[in-house]
N, C-alpha and C positions, 0 to 999 in steps of 0.2 A: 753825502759824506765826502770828506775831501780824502787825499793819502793816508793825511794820520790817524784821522779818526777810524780810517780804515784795517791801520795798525792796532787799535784800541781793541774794535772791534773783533779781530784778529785773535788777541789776547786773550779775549773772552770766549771762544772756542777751544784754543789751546789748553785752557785750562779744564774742558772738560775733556776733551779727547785724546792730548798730548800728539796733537797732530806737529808737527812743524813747517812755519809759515817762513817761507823767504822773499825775498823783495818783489819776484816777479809774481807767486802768486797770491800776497797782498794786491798788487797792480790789477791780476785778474777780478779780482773780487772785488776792487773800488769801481771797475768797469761796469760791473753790473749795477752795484749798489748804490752809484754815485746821487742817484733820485730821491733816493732815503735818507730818514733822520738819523744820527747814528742812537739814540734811544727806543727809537722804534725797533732796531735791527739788533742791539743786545737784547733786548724785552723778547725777540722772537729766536734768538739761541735759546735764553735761557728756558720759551713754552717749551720748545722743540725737546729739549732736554729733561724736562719733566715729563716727557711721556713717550719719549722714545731711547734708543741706543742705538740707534743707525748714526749712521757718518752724515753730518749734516751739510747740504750743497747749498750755491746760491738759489736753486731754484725754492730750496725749504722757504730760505728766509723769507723771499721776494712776497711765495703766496700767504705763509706768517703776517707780513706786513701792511700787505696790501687786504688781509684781514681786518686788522688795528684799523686802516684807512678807512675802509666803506664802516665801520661802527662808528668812527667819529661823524662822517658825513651823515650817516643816518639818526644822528641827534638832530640835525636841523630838518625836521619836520618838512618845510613849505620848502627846502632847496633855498642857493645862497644866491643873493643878486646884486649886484655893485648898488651902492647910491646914485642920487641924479647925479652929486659933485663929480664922482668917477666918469659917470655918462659925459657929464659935461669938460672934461679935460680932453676928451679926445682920444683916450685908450683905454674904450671899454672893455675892448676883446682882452686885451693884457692886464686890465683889474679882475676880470671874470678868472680868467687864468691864475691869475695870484691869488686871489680871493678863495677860489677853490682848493689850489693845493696849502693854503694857509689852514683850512678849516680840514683837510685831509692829515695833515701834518700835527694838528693838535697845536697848532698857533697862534689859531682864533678860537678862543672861544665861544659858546652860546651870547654869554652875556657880553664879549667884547662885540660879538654882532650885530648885535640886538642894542647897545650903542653906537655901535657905528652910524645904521641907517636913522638911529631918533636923533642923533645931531648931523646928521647927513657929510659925515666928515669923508675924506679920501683915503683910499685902502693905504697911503704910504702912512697917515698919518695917526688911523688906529694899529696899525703894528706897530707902529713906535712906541703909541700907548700901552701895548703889551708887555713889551719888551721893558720898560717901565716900570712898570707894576710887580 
């Protein structure tokens, strides 16, 4: 999440707790959260809030999220692996990398993956396809 979305998110706290957010500790909480989506990070106010009334921290969200994370990953059965094409540009470790927080992220889907590798395209070029669609 970048600042704003961080103020969004922000927003969506506030209005269950009537906490008040100011700019520095908006700043705190992008610092943590900055790795996350910001749909994943309302989705985990709004668990957290269903079934608790504690004052919620970044720590709630983080493990909330990284909840969300390991389900999506663990839709892909056999684990995710670049194509040859990625093999072959030269930045395997950094399509592996993307690759994975794509499909952590809810980016990639099953079926965008499972395209990917049957035309053997490059991970910039089925996220493009995603974002697309």
């Amino acid at each position: 999440m970048d600042i704003q979305e961080t103020a969004v998110f922000a927003a969506k706290i506030q209005s269950f707790d009537n906490r008040n957010f100011d700019a520095a500790n908006i700043a705190a909480w992008q610092e943590l959260l900055a790795q996350y989506t910001l749909r994943d990070c309302v989705k985990a106010v709004s668990q957290h809030f269903s079934k608790s009334v504690a004052w919620i921290m970044p720590a709630h969200v983080i493990e909330l999220v990284r909840e969300m994370e390991a389900a999506r990953r663990n839709t892909f059965h056999n684990g995710v692996y670049p194509t040859q094409a990625d093999e072959q540009s030269g930045h395997w470790l950094e399509a592996s990398r993307r690759l994975n927080r794509a499909v952590a992220t809810g980016s990639l889907s099953p079926a965008a993956y499972q395209r990917y590798h049957d035309q053997n395209l490059t991970l910039d070029s089925v996220l493009g396809l995603v974002v697309i669609q």
